[in-house]
N, C-alpha and C positions, 0 to 999 in steps of 0.2 A: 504494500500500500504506500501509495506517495500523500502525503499530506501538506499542505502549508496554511499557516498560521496568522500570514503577512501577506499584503500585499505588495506588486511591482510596480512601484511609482517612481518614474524619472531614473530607472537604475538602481532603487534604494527599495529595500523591503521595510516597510511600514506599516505601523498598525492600523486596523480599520477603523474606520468612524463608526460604519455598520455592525450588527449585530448576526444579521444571515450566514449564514453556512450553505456552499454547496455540498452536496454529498451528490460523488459522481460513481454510479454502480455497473457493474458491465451487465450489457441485456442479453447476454449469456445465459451466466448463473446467478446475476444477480449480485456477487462477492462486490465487498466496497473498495473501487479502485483506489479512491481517495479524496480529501474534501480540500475546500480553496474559502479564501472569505468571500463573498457577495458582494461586488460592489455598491455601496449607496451612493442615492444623489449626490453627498458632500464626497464621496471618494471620489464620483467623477469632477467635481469641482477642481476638486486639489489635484489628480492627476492634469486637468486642462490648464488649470494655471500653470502648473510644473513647467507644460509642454510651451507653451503662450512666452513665458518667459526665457527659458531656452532657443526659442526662435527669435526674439525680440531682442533678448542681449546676451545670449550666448556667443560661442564660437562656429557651430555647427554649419549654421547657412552660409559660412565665411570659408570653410576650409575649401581648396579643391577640388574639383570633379574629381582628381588622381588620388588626394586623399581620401576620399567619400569612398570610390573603387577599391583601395586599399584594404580597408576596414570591413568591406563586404565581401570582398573575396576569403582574408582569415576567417569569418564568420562560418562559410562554406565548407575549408579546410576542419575546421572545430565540427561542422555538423557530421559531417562523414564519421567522424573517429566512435560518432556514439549514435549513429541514425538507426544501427539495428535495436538500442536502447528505446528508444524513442519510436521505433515503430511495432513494440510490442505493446509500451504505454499506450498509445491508439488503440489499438487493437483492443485491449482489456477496458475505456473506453466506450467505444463504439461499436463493436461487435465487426468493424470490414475484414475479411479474411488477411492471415498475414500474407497468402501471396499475392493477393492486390496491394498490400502498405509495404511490403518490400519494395514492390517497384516504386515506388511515391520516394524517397530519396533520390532515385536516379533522375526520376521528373526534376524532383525539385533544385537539383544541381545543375540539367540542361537549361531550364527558364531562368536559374538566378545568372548562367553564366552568361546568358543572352541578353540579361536587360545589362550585365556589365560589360558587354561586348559595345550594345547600343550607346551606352554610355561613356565609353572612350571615344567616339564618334562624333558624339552629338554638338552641335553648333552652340554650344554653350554662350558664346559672344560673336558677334561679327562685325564686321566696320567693314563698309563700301561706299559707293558715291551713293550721293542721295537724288531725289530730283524734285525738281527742274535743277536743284546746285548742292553745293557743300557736301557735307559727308553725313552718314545715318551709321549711330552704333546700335545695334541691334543684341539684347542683351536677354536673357532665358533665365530667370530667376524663381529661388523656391518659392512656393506657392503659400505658405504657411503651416498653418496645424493643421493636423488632418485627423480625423476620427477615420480608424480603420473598422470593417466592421464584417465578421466571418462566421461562415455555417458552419457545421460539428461533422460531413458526412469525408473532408479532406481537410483535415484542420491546417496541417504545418504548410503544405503548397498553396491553399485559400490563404496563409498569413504572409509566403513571404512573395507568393506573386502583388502583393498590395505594400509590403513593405519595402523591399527593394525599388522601384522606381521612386519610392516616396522619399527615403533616404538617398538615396542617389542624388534624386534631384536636390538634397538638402533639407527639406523639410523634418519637423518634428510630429511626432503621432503617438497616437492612442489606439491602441490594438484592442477593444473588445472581440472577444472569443463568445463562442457559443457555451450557456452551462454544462451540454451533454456532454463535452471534451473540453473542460476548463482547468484540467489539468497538465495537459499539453502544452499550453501555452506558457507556461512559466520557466520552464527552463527554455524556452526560446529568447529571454528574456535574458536569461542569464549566459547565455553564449552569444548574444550582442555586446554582453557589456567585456565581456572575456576579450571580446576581439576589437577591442579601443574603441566604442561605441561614447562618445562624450557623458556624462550627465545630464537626467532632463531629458534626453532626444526622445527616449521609449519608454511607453508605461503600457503596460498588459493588463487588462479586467477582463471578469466576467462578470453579469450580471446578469438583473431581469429585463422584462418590457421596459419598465417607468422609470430605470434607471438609463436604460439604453437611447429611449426617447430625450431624455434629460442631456446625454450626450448628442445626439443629433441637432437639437435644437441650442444647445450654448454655445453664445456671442460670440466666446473666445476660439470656434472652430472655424477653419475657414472650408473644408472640405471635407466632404462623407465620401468614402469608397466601403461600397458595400456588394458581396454575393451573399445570395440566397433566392429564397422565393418572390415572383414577382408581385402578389401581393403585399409585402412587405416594403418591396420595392418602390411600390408606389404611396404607402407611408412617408416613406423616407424622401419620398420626392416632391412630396404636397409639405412636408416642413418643411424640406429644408429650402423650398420654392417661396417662401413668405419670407423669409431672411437673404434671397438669393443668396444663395450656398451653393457651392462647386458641387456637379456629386457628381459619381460615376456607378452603374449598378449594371451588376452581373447576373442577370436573373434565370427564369425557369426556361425549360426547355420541352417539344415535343419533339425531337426531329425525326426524320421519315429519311428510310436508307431505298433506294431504287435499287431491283435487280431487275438488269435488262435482261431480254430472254437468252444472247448467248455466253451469259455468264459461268464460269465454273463453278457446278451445284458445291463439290465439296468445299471447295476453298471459299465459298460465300456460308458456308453452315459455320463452318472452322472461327471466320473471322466476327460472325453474328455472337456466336457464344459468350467472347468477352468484348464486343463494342456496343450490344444490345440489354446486356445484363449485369454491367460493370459495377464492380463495388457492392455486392447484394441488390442492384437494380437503383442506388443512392447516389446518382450522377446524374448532371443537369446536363451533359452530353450524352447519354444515351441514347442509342438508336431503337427509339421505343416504338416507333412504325414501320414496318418492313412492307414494302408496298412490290408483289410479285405477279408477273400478267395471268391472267386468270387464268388459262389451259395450263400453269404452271405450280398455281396454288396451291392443290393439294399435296403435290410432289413434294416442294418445299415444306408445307407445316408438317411432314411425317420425316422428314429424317431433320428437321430442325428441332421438334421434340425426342425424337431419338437419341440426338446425341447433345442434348440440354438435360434430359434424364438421367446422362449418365455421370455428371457431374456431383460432387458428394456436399451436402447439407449436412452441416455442423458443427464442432467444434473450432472457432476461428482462430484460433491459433495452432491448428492442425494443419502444417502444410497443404496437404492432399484436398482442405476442404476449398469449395466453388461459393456457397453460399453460408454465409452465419447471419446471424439475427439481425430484424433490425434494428436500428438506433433506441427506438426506446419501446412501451406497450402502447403507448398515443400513436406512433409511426405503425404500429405492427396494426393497428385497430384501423388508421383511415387505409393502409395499402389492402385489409382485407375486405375494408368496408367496399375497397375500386373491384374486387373480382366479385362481389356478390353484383354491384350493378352490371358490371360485363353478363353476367350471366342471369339478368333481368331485363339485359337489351337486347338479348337475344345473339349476343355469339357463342361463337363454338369452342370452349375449351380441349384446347389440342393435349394439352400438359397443364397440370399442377390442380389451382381451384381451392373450393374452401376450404380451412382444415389449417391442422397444423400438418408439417412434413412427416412423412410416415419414419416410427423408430422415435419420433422425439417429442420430447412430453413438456421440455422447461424449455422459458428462451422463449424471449421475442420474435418467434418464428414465423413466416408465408410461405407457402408452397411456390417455389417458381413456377408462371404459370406463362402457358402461351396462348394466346386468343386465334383463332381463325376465323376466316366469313366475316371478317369485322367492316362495319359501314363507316366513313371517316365523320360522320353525324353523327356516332354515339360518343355519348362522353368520355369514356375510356380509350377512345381517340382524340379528344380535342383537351382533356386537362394532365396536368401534370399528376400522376401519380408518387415516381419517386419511391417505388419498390420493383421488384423483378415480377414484372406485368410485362407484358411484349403484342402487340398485336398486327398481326397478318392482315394487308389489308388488298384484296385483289384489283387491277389494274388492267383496261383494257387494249389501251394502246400506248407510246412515252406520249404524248398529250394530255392522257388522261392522267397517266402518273403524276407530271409535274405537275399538273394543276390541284392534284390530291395532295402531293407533299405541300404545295405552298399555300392551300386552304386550310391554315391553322395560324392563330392566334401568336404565335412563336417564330420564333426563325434563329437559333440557336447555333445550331449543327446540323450535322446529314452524312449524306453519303451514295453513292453509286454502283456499283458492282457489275463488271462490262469484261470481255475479252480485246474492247476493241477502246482503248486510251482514250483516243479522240473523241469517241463517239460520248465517252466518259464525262470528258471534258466539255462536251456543247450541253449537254443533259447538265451536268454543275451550275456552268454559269447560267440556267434558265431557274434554278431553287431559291428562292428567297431567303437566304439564312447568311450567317456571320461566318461560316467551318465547312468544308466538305473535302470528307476524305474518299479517294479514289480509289477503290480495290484495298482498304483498310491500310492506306500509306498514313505513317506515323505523321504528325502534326510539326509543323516550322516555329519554334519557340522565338524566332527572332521578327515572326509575321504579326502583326494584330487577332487577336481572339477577339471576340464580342456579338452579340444579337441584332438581329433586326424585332423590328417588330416589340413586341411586350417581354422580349428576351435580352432586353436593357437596353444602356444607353452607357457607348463609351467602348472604349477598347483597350486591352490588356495586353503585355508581350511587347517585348522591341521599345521602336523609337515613337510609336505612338500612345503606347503605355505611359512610358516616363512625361511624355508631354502633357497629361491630365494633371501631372502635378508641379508644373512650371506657370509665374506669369510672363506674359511677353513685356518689356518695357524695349522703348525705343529715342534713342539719344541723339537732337539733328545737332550737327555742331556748321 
């Protein structure tokens, strides 16, 4: 059990104002991972002044770009040395299996090296002629405080895709964590400061709603970068729209993966297993509509349940396991709640359904389930689930296809599945979404991520990332 007593304000473990305790349980077995204090209103107070002042008369927004780079690269070196540590803490946590949280360091070291790759690059100052005369200095400065703000289903990659650009660019922040995984969050805390992090730069909480609102909405923040759900999202964007407040929000996802008809059936089942069921089905990239032309359809939902069946449910910290619980009994309650309407809307369940998984009795468990004959009109097609739900949805011509992947509310991710590239690639750029991967080609960390649609606003990765957290100032001389 990891426990602390203190919180992480500006560097410095301090006592709490508050009186809350989380208590963070694995939805496993239930065993107590460990508890954090709650942050209250006055804890985010004192951490935002911390940060407010730090920014205003520290040293932090002053050092340079090279320095800033420096300090985040040893941070990277430190996380490697103990990430298998730290990816079991997760685990016990959140219930994601440990061979998805193993890979999640290796992410997490291609996207930090990318946004510091971008950041050796990036036109920090420029001076040219100006017009009609004289010279224009042209200057990219940090943007101020920033309230970071992360869901519980990827906690370390959710904190340091939001905190690396932000430091980068110089800014100071406030990292609220989600309660379910708020224990995670503090030794990331402390291996900032390990790797010459100034004082003040970073404070780490967790907390509730009306503490977290409290944060969004104070004077002394000048930016919210938030992922999560796009309902929340849209909280976050109606406050912090009365203050005009910078935000950037990474939100929900439905996306729809295309298999054109001469696709290769194995190597499309293969790459469906982990892009369509990722993480217990608790990714806002999921390819949670597979859209197959219909003399095709049943072919696909029989050996795509086949070989989704054969994958092992349970114990998450068991190499071998495909699926463990999910996040909590609330999470386990609405993704069951999503397969009773599927099968009140009248699809076809190909695999899984209600129940808990056969064999297992504890544990925040769903049956991974796959829907077929699915209408893109029922709602287990049009809202975010956010468990290992998958629905087939058949397609009569690519016409109809693309117009079914981009009749949704979202535009997140996607995907294609072709033997013929090209043909890959006109079908891509005809989908409405922020992502599309081609025949399940890994993702460009140095490219822009982000949604269309109700799937946020704003982009992450690379050189457009770091610029969410910069102002422009411009100098005629």
């Amino acid at each position: 059990m990891t426990s602390y007593s203190q919180l992480f304000i500006g560097g410095q473990r301090v006592a709490p104002l508050g009186s809350e305790i989380i208590e963070v349980r694995s939805p496993y077995d239930g065993t107590l991972t460990g508890t954090v204090p709650a942050a209250s209103k006055a804890d985010v107070d004192r951490a935002v002044e911390v940060a407010r002042n730090a920014f205003d008369h520290g040293p932090w927004p002053h050092t340079t770009p090279e320095e800033r780079q420096a300090i985040l690269s040893r941070f990277l070196e430190l996380y490697a040395v103990r990430s298998k540590e730290f990816v079991e803490l997760i685990v016990r946590e959140n219930g994601t299996p440990i061979s998805f949280g193993d890979f999640m360091p290796h992410v997490i070291a291609l996207q930090s090296q990318a946004y510091i790759k971008a950041a050796a690059s990036y036109p920090w100052e420029l001076r040219q002629s100006g017009f009609p005369q004289g010279e224009s200095v042209r200057r990219r400065e940090p943007l101020g405080v920033v309230a970071a703000i992360i869901p519980w289903n990827a906690p370390h990659q959710s904190a340091t895709v939001k905190l690396f650009p932000a430091l980068l660019a110089g800014c100071t922040t406030v990292l609220k964590v989600a309660p379910e995984t708020a224990i995670d969050g503090q030794v990331l805390g402390e291996l900032f400061m390990e790797a010459g992090l100034p004082e003040g730069v970073l404070s780490i909480i967790a907390a509730d709603r009306a503490a977290s609102e409290h944060l969004v909405t104070h004077p002394g923040v000048d930016k919210i970068a938030f992922t999560g759900s796009t309902d929340a999202g849209r909280r976050i964007a109606s406050l912090a729209g009365g203050q005009l407040k910078r935000i950037s929000l990474e939100l929900g996802g439905k996306s729809a993966t295309i298999i054109l008809p001469d696709a290769d059936r194995d190597a499309v089942v293969g790459g469906l297993r982990f892009s369509s069921y990722p993480n217990n089905g608790q990714s806002c990239i999921a390819h949670t509509r597979v859209l197959v032309q219909r003399d095709q359809h049943d072919a696909y939902v029989k050996t795509l349940a086949e070989s989704v069946s054969t994958l092992k449910v349970g114990d998450p910290l068991d190499p071998e396991t495909m699926f463990g619980p999910q996040v909590s009994e609330r999470q386990q309650q609405r993704v069951a709640s999503y397969i009773d309407l599927g099968i009140q809307e009248g699809a076809t369940i190909a695999l899984g359904g209600a129940g808990m998984p056969d064999g297992i009795n504890h544990g925040a468990f769903v049956r991974p389930t796959l829907f077929a004959n699915v209408d893109n009109r029922m709602r287990i097609a049009r809202e975010e689930i956010f468990g290992p739900v998958v629905c087939v949805i058949p397609y009569a011509d690519i016409d109809d296809a693309v117009r079914i992947a981009n009749d949704s509310d979202y535009g997140l991710s996607g995907g294609v599945w072709t033997s013929d590239k090209e043909e890959g690639l006109a079908v891509a750029r005809r989908i409405r979404t922020g992502a599309v991967s081609i025949n399940g080609a890994f993702p460009d960390f140095g490219a822009p991520f982000g949604g269309y649609k109700q799937s946020g606003i704003g982009r992450e990765f690379g050189v457009e990332g770091i610029g969410h957290y910069i102002e422009h100032k411009v100098i005629a001389i």
